[in-house]
Structures are given as C-alpha cells and as structure tokens.
MOPAC internal coordinates of N, CA, C and O (Angstrom, degrees):
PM7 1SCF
backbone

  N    0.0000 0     0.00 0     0.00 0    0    0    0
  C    1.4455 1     0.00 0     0.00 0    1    0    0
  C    1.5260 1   111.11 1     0.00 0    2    1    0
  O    1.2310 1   113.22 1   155.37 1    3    2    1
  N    1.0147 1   130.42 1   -24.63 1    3    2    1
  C    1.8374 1   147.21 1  -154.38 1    5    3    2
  C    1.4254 1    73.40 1   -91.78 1    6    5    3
  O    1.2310 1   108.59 1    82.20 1    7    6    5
  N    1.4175 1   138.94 1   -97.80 1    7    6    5
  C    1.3348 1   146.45 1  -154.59 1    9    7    6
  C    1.1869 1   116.86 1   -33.01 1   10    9    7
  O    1.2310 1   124.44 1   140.66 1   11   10    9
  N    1.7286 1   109.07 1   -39.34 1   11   10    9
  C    1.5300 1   109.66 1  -175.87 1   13   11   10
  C    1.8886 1   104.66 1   -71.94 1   14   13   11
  O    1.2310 1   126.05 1   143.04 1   15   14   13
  N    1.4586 1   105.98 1   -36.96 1   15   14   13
  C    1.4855 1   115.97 1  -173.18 1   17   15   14
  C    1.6769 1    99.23 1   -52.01 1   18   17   15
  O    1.2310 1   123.07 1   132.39 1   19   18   17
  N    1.5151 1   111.73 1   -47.61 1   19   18   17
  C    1.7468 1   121.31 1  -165.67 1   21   19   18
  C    1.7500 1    87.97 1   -49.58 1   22   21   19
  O    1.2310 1   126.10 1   110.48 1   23   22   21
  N    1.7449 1   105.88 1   -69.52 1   23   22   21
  C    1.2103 1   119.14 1  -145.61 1   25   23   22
  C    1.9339 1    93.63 1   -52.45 1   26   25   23
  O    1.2310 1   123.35 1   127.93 1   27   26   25
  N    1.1649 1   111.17 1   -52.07 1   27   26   25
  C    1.0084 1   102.64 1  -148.15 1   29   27   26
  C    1.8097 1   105.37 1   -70.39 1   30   29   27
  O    1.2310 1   111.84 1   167.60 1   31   30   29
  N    1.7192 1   132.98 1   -12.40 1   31   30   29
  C    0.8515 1   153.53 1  -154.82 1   33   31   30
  C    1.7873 1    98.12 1   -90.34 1   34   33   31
  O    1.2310 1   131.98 1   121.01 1   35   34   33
  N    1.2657 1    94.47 1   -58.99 1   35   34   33
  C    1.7478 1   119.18 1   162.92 1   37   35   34
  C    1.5990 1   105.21 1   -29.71 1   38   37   35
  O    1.2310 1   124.23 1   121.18 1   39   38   37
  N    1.4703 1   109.49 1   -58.82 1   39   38   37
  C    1.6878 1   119.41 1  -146.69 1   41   39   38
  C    1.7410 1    80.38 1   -93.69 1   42   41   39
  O    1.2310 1   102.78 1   124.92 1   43   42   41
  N    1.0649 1   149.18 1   -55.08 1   43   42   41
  C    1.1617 1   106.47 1  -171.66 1   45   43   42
  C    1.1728 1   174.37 1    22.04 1   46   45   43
  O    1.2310 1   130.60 1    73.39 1   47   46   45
  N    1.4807 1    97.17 1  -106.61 1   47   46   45
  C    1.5208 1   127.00 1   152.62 1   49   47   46
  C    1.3546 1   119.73 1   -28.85 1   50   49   47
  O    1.2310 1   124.74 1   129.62 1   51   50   49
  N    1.8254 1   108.50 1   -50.38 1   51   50   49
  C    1.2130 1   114.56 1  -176.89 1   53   51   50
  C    1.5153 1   113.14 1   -78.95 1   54   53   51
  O    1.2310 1   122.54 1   139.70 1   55   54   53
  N    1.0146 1   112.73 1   -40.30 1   55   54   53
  C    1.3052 1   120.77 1   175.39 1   57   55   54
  C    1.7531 1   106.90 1   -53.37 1   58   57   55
  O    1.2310 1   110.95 1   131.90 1   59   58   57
  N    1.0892 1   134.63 1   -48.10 1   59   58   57
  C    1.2791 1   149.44 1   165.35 1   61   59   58
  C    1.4617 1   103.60 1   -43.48 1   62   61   59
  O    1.2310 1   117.92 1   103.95 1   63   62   61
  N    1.2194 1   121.56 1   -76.05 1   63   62   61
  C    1.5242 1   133.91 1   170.42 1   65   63   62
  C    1.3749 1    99.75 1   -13.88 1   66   65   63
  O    1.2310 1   127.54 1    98.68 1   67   66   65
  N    1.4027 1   103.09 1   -81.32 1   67   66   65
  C    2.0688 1   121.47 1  -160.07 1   69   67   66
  C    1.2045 1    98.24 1   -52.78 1   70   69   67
  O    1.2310 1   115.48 1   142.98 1   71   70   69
  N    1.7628 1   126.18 1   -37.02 1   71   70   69
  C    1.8184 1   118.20 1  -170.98 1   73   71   70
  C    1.5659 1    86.71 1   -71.25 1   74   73   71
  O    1.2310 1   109.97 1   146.46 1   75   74   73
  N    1.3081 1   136.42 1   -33.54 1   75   74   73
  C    1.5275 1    97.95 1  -171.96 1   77   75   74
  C    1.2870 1   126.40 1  -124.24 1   78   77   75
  O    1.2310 1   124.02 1  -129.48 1   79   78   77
  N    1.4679 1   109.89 1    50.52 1   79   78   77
  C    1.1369 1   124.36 1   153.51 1   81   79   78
  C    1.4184 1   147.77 1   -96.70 1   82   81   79
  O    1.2310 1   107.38 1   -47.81 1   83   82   81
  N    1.0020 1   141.13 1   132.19 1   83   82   81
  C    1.4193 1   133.42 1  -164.81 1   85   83   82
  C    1.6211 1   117.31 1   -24.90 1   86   85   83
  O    1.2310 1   129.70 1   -21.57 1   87   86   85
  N    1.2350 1    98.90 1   158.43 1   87   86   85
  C    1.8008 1   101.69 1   159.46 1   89   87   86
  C    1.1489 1   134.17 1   -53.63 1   90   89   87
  O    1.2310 1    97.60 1  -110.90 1   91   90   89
  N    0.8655 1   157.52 1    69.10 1   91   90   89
  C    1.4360 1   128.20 1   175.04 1   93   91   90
  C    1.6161 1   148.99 1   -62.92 1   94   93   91
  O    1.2310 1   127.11 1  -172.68 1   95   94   93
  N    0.9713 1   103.93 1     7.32 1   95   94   93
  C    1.4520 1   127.51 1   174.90 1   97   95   94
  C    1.7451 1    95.24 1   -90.48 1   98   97   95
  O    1.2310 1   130.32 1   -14.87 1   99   98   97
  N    1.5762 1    97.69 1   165.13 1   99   98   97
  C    1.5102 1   134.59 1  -157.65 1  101   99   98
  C    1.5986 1    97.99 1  -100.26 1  102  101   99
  O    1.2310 1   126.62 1   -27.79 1  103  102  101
  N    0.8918 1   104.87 1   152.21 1  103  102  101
  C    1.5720 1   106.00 1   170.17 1  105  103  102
  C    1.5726 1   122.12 1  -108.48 1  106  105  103
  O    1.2310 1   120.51 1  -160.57 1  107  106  105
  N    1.5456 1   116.63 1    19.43 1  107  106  105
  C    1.0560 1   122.09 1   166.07 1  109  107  106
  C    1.3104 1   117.66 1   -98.39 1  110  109  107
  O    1.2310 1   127.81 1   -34.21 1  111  110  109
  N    1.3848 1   102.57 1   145.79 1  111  110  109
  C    1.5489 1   152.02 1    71.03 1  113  111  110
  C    1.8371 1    94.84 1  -129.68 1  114  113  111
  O    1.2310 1   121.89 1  -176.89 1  115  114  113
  N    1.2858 1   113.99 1     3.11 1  115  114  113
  C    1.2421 1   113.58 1  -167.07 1  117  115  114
  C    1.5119 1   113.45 1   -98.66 1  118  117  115
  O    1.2310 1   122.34 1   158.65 1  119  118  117
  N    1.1032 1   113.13 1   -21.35 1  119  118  117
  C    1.8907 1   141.63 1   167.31 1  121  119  118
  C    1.4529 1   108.01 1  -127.98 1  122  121  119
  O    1.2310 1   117.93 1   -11.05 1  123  122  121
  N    1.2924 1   121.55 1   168.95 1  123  122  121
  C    1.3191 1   147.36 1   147.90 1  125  123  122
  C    1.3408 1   137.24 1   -15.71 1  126  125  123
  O    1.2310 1   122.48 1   -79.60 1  127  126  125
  N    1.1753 1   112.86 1   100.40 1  127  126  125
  C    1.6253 1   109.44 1  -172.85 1  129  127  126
  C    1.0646 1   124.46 1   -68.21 1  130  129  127
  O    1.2310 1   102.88 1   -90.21 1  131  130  129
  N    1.5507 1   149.01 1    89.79 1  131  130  129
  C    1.4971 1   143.45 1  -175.56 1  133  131  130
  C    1.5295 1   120.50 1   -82.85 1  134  133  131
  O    1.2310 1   127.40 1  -108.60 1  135  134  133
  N    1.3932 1   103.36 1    71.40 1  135  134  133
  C    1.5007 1   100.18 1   165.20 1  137  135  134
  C    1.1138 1   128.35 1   -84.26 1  138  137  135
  O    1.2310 1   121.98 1   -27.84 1  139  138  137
  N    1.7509 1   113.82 1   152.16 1  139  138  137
  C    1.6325 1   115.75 1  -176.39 1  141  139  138
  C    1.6129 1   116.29 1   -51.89 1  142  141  139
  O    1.2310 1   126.42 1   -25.45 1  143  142  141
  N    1.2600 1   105.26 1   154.55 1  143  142  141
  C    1.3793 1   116.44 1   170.25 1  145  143  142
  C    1.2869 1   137.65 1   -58.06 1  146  145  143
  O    1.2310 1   123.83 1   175.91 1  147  146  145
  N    1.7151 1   110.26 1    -4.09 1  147  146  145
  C    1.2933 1   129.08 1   167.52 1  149  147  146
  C    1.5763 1   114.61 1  -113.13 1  150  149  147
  O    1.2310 1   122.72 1   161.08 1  151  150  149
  N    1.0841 1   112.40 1   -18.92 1  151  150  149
  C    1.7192 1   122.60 1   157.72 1  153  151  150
  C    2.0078 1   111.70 1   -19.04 1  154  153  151
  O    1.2310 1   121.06 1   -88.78 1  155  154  153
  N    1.0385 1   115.57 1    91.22 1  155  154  153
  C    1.5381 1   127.55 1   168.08 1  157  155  154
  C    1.4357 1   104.82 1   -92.40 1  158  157  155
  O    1.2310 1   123.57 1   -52.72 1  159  158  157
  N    0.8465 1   110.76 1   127.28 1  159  158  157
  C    1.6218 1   140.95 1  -175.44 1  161  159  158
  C    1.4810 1   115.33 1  -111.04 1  162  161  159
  O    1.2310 1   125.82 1    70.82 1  163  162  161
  N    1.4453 1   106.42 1  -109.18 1  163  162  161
  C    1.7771 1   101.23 1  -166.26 1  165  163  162
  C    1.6038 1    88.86 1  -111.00 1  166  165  163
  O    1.2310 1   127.66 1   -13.34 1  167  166  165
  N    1.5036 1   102.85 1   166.66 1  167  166  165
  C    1.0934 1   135.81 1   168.48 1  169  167  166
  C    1.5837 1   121.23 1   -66.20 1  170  169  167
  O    1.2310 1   108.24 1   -74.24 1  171  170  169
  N    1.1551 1   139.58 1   105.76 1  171  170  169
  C    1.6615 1   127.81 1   171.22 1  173  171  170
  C    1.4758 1    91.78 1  -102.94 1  174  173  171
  O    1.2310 1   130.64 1   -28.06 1  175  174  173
  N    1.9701 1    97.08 1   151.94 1  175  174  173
  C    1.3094 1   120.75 1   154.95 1  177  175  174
  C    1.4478 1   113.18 1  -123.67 1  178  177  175
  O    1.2310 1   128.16 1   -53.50 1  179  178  177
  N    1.4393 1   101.90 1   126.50 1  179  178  177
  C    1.4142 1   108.60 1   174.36 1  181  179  178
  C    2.1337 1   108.29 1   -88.00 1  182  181  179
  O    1.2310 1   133.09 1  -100.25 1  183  182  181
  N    1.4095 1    92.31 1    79.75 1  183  182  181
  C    2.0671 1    86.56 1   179.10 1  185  183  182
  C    1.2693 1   127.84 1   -28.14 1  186  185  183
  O    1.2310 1   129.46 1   135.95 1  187  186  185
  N    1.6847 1    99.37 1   -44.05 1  187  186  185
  C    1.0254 1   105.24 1  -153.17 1  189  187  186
  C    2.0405 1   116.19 1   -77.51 1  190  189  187
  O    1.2310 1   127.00 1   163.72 1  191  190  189
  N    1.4839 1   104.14 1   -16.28 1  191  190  189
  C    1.1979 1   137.30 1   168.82 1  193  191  190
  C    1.3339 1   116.58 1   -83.53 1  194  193  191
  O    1.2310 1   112.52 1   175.37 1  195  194  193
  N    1.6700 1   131.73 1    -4.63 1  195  194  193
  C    1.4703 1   120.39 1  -167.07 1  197  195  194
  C    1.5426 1    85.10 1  -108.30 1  198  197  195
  O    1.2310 1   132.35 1   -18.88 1  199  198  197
  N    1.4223 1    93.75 1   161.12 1  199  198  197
  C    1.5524 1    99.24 1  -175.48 1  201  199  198
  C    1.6395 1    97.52 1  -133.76 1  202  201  199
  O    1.2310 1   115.89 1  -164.62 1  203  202  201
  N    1.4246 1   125.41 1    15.38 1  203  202  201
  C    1.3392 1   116.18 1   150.61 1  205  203  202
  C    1.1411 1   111.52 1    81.77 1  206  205  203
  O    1.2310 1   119.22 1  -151.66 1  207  206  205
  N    1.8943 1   119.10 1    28.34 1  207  206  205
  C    1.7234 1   108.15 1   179.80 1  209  207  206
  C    1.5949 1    82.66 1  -101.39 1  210  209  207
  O    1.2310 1   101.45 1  -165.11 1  211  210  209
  N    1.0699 1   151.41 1    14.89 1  211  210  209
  C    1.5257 1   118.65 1   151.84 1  213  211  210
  C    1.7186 1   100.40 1    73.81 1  214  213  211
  O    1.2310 1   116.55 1  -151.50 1  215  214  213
  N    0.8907 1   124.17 1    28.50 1  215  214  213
  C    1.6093 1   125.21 1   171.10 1  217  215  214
  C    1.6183 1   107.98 1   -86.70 1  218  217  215
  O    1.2310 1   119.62 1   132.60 1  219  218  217
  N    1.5498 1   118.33 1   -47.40 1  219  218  217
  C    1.3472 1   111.48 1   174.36 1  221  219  218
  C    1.4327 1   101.77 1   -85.80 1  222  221  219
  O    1.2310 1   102.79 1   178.39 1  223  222  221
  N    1.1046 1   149.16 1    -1.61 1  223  222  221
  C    1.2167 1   120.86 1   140.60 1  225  223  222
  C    1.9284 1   147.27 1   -56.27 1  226  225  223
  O    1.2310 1   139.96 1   133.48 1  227  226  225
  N    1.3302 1    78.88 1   -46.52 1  227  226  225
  C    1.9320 1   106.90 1   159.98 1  229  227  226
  C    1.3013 1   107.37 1   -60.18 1  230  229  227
  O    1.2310 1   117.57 1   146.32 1  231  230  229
  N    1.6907 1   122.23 1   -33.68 1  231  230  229
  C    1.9963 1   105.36 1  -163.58 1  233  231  230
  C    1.5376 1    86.92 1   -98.74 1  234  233  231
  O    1.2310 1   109.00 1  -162.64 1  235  234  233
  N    1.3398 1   138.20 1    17.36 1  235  234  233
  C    1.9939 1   113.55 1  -161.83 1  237  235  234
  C    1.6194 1    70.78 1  -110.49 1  238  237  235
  O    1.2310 1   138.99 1   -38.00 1  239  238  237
  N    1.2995 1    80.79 1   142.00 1  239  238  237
  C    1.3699 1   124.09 1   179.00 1  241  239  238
  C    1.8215 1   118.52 1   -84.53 1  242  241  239
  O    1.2310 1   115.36 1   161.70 1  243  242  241
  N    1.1377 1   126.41 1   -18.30 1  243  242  241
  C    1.3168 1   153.93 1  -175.95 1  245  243  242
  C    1.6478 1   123.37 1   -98.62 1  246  245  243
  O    1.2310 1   129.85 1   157.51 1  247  246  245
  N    1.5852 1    98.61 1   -22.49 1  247  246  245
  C    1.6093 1   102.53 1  -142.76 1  249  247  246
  C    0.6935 1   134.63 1    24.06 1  250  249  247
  O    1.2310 1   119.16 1  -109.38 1  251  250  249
  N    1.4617 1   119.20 1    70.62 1  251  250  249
  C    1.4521 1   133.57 1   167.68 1  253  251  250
  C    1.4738 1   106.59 1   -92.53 1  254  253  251
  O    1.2310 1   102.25 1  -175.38 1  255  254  253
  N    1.2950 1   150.07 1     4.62 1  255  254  253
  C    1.2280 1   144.29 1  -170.80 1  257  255  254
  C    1.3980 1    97.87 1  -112.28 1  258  257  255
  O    1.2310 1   112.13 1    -1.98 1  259  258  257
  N    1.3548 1   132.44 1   178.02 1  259  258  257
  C    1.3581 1   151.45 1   171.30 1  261  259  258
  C    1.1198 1   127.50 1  -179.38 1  262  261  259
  O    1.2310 1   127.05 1   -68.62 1  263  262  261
  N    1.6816 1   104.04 1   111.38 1  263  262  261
  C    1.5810 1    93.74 1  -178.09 1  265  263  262
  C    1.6435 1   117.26 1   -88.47 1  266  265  263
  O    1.2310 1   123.52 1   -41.33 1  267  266  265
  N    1.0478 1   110.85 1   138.67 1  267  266  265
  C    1.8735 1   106.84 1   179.03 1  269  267  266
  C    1.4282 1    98.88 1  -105.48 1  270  269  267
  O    1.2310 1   119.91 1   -48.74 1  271  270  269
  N    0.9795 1   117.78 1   131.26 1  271  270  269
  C    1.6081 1   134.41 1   145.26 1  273  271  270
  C    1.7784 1   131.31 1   -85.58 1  274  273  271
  O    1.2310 1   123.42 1   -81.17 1  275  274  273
  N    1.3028 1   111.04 1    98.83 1  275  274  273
  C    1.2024 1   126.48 1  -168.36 1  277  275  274
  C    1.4721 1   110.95 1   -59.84 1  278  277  275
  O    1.2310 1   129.09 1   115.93 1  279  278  277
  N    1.7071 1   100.08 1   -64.07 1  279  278  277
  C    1.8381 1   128.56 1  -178.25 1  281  279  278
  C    1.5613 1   102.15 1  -175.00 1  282  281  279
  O    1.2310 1   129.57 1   -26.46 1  283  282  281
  N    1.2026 1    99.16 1   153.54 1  283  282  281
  C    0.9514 1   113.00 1  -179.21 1  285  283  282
  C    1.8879 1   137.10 1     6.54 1  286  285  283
  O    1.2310 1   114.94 1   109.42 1  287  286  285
  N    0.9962 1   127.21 1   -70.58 1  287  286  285
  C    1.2570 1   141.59 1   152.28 1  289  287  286
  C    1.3745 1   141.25 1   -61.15 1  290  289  287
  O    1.2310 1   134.80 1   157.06 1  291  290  289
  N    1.7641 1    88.97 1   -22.94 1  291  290  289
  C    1.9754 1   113.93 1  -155.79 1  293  291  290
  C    1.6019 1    91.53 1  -102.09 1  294  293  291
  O    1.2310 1   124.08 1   -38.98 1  295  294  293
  N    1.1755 1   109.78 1   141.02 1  295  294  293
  C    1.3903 1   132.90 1   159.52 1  297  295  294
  C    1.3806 1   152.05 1  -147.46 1  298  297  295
  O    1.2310 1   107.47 1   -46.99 1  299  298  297
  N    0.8485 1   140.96 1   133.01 1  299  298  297
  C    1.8568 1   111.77 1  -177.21 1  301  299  298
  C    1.6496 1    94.18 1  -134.16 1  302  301  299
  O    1.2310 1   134.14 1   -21.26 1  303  302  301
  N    1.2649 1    90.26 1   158.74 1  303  302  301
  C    2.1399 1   113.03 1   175.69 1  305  303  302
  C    1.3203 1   105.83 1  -105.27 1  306  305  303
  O    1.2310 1   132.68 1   -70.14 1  307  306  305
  N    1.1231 1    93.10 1   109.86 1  307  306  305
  C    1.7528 1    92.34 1   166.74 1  309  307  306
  C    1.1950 1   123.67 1   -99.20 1  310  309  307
  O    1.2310 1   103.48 1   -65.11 1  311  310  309
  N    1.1796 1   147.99 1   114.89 1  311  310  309
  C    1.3780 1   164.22 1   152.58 1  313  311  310
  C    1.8376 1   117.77 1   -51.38 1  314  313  311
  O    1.2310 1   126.18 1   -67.14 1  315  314  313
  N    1.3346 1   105.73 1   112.86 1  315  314  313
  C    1.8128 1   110.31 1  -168.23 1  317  315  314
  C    1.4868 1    82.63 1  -108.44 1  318  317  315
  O    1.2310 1   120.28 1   -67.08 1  319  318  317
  N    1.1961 1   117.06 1   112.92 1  319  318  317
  C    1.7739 1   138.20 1   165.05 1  321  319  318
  C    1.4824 1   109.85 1   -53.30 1  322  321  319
  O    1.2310 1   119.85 1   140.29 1  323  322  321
  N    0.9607 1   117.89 1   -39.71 1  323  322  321
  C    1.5705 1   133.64 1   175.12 1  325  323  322
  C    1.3759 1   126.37 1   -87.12 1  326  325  323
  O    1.2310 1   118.38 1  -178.41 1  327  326  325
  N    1.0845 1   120.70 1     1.59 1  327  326  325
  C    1.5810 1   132.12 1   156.08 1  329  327  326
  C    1.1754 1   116.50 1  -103.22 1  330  329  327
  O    1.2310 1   110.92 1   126.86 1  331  330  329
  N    1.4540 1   134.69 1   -53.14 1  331  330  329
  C    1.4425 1   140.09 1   140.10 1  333  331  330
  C    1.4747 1   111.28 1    19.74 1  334  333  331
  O    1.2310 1   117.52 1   -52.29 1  335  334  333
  N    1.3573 1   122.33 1   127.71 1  335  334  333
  C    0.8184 1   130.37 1   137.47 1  337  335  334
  C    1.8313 1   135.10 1   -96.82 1  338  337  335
  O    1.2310 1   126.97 1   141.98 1  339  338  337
  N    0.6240 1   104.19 1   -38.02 1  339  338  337
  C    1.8078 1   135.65 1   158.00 1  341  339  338
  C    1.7484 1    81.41 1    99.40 1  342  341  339
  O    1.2310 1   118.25 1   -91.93 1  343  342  341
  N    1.0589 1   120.95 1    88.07 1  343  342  341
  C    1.4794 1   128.30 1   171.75 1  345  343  342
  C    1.7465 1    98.02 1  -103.71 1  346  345  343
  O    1.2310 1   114.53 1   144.09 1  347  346  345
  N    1.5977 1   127.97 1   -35.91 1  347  346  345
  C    1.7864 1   106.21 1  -178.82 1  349  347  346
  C    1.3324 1    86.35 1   103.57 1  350  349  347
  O    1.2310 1   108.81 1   158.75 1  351  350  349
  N    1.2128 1   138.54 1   -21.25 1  351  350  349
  C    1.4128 1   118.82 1  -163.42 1  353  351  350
  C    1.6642 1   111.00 1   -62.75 1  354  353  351
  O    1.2310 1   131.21 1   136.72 1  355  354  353
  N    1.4177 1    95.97 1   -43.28 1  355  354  353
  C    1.8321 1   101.60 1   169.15 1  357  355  354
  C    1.4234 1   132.34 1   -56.84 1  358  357  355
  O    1.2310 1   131.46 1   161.80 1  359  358  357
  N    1.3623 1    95.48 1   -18.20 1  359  358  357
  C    1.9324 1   101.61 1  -176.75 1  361  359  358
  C    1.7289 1    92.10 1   -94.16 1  362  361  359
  O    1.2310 1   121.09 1   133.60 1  363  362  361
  N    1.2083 1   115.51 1   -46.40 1  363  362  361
  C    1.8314 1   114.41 1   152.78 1  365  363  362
  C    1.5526 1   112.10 1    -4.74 1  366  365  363
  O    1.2310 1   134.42 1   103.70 1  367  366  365
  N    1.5421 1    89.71 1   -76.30 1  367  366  365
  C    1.6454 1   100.70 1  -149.66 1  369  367  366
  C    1.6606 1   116.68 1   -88.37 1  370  369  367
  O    1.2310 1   127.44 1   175.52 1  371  370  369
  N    1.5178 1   103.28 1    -4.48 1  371  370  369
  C    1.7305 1   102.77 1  -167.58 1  373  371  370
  C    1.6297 1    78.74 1   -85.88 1  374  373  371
  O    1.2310 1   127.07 1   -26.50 1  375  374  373
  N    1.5306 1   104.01 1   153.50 1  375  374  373
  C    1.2199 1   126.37 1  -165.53 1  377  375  374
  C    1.7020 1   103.36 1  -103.39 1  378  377  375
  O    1.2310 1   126.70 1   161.05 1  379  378  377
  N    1.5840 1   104.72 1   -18.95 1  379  378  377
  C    1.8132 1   107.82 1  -155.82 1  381  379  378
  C    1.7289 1   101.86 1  -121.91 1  382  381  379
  O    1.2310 1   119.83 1  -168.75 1  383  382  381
  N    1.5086 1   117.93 1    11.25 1  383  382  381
  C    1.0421 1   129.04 1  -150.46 1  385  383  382
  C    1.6138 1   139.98 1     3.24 1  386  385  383
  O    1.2310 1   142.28 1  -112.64 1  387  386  385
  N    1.5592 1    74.35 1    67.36 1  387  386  385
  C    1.4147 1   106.68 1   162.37 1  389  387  386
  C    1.7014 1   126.39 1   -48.92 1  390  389  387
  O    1.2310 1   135.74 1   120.55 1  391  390  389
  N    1.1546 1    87.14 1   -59.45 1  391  390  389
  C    1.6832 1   111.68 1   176.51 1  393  391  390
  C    1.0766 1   113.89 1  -103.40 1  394  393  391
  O    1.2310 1   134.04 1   -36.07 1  395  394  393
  N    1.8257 1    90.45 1   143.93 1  395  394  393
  C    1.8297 1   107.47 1  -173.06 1  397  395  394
  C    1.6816 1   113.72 1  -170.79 1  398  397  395
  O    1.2310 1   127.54 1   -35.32 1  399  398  397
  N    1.6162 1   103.10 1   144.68 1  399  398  397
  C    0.9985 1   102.08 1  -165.78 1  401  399  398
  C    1.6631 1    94.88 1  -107.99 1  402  401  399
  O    1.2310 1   121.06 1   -50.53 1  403  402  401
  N    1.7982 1   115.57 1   129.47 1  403  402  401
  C    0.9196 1   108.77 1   159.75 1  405  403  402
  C    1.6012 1   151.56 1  -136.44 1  406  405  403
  O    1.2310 1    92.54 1   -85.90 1  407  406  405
  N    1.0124 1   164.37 1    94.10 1  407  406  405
  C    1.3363 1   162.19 1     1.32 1  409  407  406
  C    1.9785 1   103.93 1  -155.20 1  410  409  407
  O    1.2310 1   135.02 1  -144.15 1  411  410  409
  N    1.7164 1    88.54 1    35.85 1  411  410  409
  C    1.7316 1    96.06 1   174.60 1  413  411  410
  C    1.6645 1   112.20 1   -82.46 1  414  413  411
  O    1.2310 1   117.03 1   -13.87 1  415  414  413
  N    0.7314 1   123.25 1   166.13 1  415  414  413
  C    1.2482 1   133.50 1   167.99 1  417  415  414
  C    1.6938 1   110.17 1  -117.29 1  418  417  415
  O    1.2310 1   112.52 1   126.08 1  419  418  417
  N    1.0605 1   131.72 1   -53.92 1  419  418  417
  C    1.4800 1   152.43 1  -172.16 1  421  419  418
  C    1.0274 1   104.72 1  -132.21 1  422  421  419
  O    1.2310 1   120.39 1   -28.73 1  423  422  421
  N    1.3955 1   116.86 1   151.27 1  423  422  421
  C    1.5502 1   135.27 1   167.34 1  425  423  422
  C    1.2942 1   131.35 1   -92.41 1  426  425  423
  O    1.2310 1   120.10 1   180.00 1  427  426  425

C-alpha cells in the first residue's frame, strides 16, 4: 500500500504538468495544413510539354514513371503514386519541364 501512496505521490506533479500544457496536435483536416516550404508532394505532368525522350523515366529510381507508346508520334507518361518516392530526380532530368514536383498534400 506505501509504494502505491510513493508512486502515486511521485506521478502527480507530472501528471499535473502534461494537463497544462499546450496541444500538440494539428488541427487538420479540420483547419489548415502548414507544410514546410520544402515539403514535395505529388508529381505533375505537363503532356502537353513532354516530348517523350524517356530520360525521366530511365533516371527514377522507383519506377514510378512509364512511358507508353501509342504510334508513332502518340504517347503518354504514366506516373504510379505508389512506387514514388518523390526524390525530384524526375523534375532533374525532364529537359522541357514537363515534370514537377509540387508541394500538395491533398487534392
């Protein structure tokens, strides 16, 4: 019984402390998300700007890129969200800036 009296005499204070200290939690999804200014998020492709040499496909490290070849001329990049790392290496390597990483969190 003495030990529980110590322990609990002990815990107190602290316990007191933690009730009156600030929040620390975020107030999102319910407020505003404040991410840092270097925060990389999702991937954009501008199509209409890629010209289909497959360079940020060859440098991603993840294979998250894919180039498709339709015919001849036609192409599209596909981007797998789930392989991604968001390392930048692709906004690196597109030459026409096509690709870009930018600082969304949600859509």
């Amino acid at each position: 019984m003495m030990s529980r009296l110590k322990s609990l005499i002990y815990l107190l204070p602290h316990l007191w402390e933690t009730l009156r200290e600030a929040v620390a939690t975020i107030d999102y999804p319910f407020g505003p998300l404040e991410l840092p200014a270097n925060f990389r998020g999702r991937v954009r492709i501008e199509s209409d700007l890629c010209q289909g040499c497959g360079v940020c496909v060859r440098d991603c490290p993840s294979f998250g890129l894919e180039l498709e070849r339709e015919s001849g001329d036609e192409f599209r990049l596909i981007h797998y969200p789930d392989r991604c790392i968001c390392c930048g290496q692709c906004e690196q390597s597109c030459r026409f800036d096509a690709v870009y990483l930018t600082n969304e969190f949600v859509e």
